[in-house]
N, C-alpha and C positions, 0 to 999 in steps of 0.2 A: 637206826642211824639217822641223824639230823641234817638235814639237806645244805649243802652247800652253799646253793643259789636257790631260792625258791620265787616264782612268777606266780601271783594273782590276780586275775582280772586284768592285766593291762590291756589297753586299747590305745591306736594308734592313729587320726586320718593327717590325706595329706588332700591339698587342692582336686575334688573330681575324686577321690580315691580312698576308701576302707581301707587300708593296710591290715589294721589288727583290731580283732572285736572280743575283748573278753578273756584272753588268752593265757593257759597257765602252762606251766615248764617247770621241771626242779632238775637239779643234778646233786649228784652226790661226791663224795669225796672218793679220786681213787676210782671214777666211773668215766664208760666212753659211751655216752649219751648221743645216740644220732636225731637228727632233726631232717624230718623228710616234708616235702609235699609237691607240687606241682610251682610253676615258674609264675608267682605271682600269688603263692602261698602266704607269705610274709615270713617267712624262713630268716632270713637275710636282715628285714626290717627288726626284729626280734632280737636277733644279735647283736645290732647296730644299736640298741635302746642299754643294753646289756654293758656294750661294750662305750658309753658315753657319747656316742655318735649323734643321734636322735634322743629326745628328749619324748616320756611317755605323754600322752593325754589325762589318764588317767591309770588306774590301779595300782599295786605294790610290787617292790622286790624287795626282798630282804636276800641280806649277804651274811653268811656265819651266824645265823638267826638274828640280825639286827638290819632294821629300812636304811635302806640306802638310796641314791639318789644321785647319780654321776652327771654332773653339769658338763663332764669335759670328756674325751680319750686319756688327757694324760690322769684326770682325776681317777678313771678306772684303773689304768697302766701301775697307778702307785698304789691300789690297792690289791694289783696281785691279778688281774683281769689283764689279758693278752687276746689279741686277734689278728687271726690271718686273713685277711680281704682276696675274695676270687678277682678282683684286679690287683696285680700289682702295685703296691705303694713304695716303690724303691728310688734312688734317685741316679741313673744311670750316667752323672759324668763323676760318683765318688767312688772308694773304694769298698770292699765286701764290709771292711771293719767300721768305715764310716759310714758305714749306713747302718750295721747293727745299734751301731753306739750314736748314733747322730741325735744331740743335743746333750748329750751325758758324758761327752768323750774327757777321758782324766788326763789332766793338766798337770804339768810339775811344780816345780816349787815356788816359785811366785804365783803360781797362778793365773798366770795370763796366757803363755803357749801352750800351744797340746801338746800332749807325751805320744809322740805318735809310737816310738817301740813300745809301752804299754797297750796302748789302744791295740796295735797288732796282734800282742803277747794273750791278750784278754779274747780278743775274737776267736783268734785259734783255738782257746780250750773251748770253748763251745761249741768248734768247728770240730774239734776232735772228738768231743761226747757224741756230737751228731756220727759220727765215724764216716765225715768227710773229705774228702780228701780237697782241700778249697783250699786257692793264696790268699789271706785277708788283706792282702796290697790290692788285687784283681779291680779292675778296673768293670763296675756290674753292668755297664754298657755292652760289655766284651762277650759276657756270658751267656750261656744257651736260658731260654724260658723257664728249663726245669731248676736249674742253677741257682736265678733268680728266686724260681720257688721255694727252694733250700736256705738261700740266704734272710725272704722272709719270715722262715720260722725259726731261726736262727735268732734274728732278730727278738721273736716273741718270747723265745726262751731266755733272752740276757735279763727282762725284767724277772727274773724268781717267781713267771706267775703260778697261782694254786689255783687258777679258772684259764682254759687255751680256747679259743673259738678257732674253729678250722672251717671255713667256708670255701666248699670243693678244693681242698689241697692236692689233687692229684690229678687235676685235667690236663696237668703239662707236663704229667711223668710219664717215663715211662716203667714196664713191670719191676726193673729190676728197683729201680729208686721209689716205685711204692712199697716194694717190698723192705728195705733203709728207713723210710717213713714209721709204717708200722711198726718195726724194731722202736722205735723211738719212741711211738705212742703209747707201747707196751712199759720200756723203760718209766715214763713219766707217770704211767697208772700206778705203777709199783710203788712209786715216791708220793702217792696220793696227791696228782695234779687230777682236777674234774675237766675232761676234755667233750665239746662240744664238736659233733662231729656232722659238718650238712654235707653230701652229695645225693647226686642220684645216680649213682652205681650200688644197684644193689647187693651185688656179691661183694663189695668193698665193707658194705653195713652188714650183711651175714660175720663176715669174717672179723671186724675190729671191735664193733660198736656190744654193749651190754643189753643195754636199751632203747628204744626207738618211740618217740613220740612223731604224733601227725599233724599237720596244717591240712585245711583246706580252706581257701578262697580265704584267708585271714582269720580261721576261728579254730579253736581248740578240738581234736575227731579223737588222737586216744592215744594211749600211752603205754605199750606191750614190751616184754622183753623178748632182746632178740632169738634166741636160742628156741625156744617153742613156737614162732610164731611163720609162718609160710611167706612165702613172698609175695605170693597171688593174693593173702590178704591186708599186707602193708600197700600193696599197689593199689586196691580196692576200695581202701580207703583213701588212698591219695586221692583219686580222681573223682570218687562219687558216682562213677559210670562203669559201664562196660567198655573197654578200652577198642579203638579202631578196628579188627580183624588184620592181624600181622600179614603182611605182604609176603607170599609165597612162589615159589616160580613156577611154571607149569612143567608136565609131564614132560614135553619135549621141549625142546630149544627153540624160543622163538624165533621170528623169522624175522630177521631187521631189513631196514633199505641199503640205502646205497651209500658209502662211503661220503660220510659228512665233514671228515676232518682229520689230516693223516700227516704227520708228524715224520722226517726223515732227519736223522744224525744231528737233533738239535743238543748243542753246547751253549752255556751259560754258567759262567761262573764254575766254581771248583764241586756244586753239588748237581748240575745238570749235565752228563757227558756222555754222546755219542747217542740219544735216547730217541727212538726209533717206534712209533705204533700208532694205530688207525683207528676209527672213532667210526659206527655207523649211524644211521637215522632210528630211533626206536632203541636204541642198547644204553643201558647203563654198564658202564667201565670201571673197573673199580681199582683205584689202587690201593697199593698195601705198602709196609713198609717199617722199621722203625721210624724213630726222632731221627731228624737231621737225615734222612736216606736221600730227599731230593723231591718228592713229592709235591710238597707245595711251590717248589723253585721252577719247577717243568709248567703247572698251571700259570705263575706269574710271566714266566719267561715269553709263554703263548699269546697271552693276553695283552703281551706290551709292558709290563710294569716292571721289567730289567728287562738289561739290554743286550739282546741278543749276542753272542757269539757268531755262531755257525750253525748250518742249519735249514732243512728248509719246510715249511708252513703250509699244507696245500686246502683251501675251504671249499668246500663244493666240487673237488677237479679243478680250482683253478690254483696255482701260486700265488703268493702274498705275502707280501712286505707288510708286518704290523711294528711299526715302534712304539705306538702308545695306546694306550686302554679306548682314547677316542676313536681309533682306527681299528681295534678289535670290535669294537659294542657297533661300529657301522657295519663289518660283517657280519655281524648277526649272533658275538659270541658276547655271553655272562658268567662273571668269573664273582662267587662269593667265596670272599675271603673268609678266614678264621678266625683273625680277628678280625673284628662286625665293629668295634666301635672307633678302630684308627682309622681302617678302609671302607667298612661298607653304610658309615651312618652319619646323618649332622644329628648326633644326638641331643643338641641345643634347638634344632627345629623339631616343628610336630610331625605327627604320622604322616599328615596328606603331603606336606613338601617331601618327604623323605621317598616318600611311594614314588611319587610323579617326577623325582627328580631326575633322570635319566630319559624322559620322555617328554618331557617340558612343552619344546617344539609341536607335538601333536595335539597340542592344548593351546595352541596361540589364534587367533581372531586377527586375522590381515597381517599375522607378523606379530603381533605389537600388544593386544589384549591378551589375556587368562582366561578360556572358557572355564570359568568358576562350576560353573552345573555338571556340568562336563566333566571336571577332578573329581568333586566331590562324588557324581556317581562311581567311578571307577575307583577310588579309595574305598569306598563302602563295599562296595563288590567283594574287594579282594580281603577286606576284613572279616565277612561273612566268610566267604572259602577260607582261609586259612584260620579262623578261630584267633581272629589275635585278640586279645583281651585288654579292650582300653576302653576308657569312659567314652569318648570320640576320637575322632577322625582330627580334633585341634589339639586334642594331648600331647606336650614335652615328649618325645622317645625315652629321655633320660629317666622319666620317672615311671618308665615301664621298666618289666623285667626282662630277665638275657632272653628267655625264651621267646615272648613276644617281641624281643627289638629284631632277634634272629628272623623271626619269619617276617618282619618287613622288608630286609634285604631281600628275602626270597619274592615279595611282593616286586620292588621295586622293576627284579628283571624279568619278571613277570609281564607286568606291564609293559616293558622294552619288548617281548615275544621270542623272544634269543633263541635264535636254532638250534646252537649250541651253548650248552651251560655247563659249568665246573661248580661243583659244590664240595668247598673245602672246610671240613669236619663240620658237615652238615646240622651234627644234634649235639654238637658239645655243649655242654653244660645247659640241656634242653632235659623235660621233665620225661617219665616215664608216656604220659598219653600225648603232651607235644610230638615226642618223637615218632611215633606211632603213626601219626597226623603227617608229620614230613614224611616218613616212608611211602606211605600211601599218596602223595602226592608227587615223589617223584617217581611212582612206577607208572602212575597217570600222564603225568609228560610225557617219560619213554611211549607208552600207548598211544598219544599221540603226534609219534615222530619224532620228537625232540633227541637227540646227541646229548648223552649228559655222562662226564666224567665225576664220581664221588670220591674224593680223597677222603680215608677214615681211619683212624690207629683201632677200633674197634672192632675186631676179628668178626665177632659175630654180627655185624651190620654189615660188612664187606660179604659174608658167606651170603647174606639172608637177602640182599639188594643186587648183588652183582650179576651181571651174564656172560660177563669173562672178569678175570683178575690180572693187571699185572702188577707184578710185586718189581720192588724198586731195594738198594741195597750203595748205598756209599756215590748214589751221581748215577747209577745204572739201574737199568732192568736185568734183573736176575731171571727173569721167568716168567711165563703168562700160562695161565689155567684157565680152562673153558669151567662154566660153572658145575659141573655135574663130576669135575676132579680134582675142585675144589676144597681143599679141609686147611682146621688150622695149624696141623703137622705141618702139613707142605708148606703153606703160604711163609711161617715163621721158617721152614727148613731154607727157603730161597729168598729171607730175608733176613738171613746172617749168613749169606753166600759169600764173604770178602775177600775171597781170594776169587773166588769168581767175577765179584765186580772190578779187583783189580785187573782182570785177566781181559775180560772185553773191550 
């Protein structure tokens, strides 16, 4: 069978940066082609060449055995190439249908107005193949992240393409809507659409994908089918290393200090209610939870970033009034958000302002200068510890990858020394050996004293990190586990508790 998309030789640079050296790729018709490697692999960069985004340096693609050469997205778009972008590209004051259809939307009989019952009538059969249950009036502002998700492949499927880029489609679902996804992907293989499939959930590539090629550091390592091949040796090749030593917990229960941060009957909004629990020095906290349980809302609510209800905050033994992030970060707390690029990044400055931005002040000369030597060693410091991977210390964030931009926020409150820190979804859309790396760094914090609260939809990073659980259910805790009666039966049993969390 004659390849679909065939990639040879392409090569990519950008300012300071290799992206892609050499690089080949094919997919076939009616194939779920995963595309794996570490954060900073050119994964991403590859598709985006593919998909008309980026234009190559050099080598070929040929499409249906003929070179081709997409100057544009929409040049690809009309040749049958779709992609779904790990950010969202939707435009959040239109509707589900104007945004499937945005630029294409059919007009009546003059020509000039839109048919908006049409536009409707259209979106919905797609919405119904998808077997979603969506308004295409829905205002996508309104809608949950996964929704959103939904809507962008949606989208991807209104053009008829015979080539899907999926980059991480599933970081914002949850099981049951990956499980709708997959029905879907299955459907479109049958119809012989060539699906392009990047995450790094392994068991997600076990289960969908055919075949699995590898990046590493921008060059071509190999190209295995999935069905025969181990996971320990697609990880192996990912990284080129032996991966960190997985963080384990010890035989007995550690021993923490003293109550660093303890939470009484805080309310906030309709997904924080009545939520109640204590933080020590040295313990990682883990919460668990579905989407929308309240988890990230309880972090923000603490931190100042909504505004309290009721409730009361105690740091150290003492009470406290925090109404804004400035007044949480002077008690000594760090809240990394989820999303990393609305909240935790000026992805337009480079690494060192991004690190030091929170700490500024400790860098000033009478008030008023920049101890320049002074940043720069402490940005470099923290580049080495956490392995972030950029040409320097002056590189755009933006033109890093998720993985490295994520561990600069962790940098950043690093630098600030934060007694207490919230890490919310620490490794999403982080590589196999990044993650690895965060793990082992925030068991070294707790080591040394640090309060750290990890929020994680991640069952097994919740089991494998935590020293208590508490799981969270519709605004409520449903339940806390010590870790050694910790399993994913239970945690998911008291995170579909609803009549329980209506009852408390």
């Amino acid at each position: 069978m004659s390849p679909l998309i065939s990639v040879l030789n392409v090569s990519k640079n950008f300012p300071g940066v290799r992206a892609l050296s050499h690089v080949r790729f094919e997919l076939l018709t009616g194939e779920v082609h995963a595309l794996v490697g570490e954060n900073g692999a050119g994964k991403s960069t590859l598709m985006k060449i593919l998909a008309g985004i980026y234009s190559r340096d050099s080598g070929e693609i040929h499409y249906n055995g003929e070179p081709v050469n997409f100057a544009t997205p929409r040049a690809a778009q009309l040749m049958g190439i779709g992609i779904i972008h790990q950010e969202l590209q939707l435009m959040n004051h239109l509707t589900v249908a104007q945004n499937i259809f945005i630029g294409r939307e059919p007009r009546g009989r003059l020509g000039v107005f839109l048919d908006e019952e049409k536009l409707n009538r259209q979106a919905q059969e797609i919405l119904a193949h998808m077997n979603l249950k969506l308004d295409p009036r829905a205002i996508v502002g309104g809608l949950t992240v996964a929704k959103q998700q939904m809507v962008e492949i949606a989208k991807a499927l209104s053009f008829n393409s015979r080539v899907l880029i999926m980059d991480e489609p599933t970081a914002a679902l949850n099981n049951t809507e990956i499980a709708e996804l997959f029905n879907i992907i299955r459907e479109l293989k049958a119809r012989g659409v060539g699906i392009v499939y990047i995450s790094h959930k392994m068991d997600e590539l076990k289960e969908i994908s055919d075949r699995i090629t590898v990046l590493r550091d921008g060059e071509y390592v190999a190209t295995v089918p999935t069905e025969t091949t181990g996971l320990d040796t697609i990880i192996g090749m990912m990284v080129g290393r032996a991966l960190m030593e997985d963080v384990e917990h010890p035989l007995v229960q550690p021993k923490h200090g003293d109550v660093a941060l303890e939470v009484r009957d805080l309310n906030c909004g309709p997904l924080v209610r009545n939520v109640s629990f204590t933080l020590r020095r040295g313990e990682i906290l883990g919460f668990a939870g579905l989407m929308g349980a309240g988890r990230t809302e309880v972090a923000r609510a603490i931190f100042g970033a909504d505004k309290l209800g009721s409730g009361e905050i105690i740091v150290g033994g003492v009470a406290a009034s925090i109404k804004t992030p400035a007044e949480a970060v002077a008690l000594g707390i760090g809240y990394l958000s989820e999303d990393r690029k609305r909240f935790g990044l000026a992805v337009g400055m480079d690494v060192e302002s991004n690190v030091v931005m929170a700490t500024l002040t400790k860098h000033l000369k009478f008030n008023v200068f920049l101890r320049r030597q002074a940043i720069r060693a402490t940005v470099e410091s923290f580049i080495r510890l956490l392995s972030i991977r950029t040409p320097s210390a002056t590189q755009e964030v933006r033109l890093l990858s998720g993985g490295n931009q994520q561990k600069i926020v962790v940098a950043k409150w690093l630098a600030r020394d934060c007694d207490i820190l919230f890490f919310d979804e620490p490794t999403r859309g982080i590589d196999v050996g990044a993650k690895a790396e965060i793990h082992k760094l925030l068991r070294s914090l707790a080591d040394q004293g640090k309060a750290i609260v990890m929020i994680s939809s991640e069952l097994p990073e919740i089991l494998r990190m935590s020293d208590r659980v508490v799981v969270m259910c519709e605004g409520r805790i449903t339940g806390e586990l010590p870790w050694k009666d910790a399993t994913q039966a239970r945690i998911m049993q008291l995170a579909t508790q609803r009549e329980a969390a209506k009852a408390a």
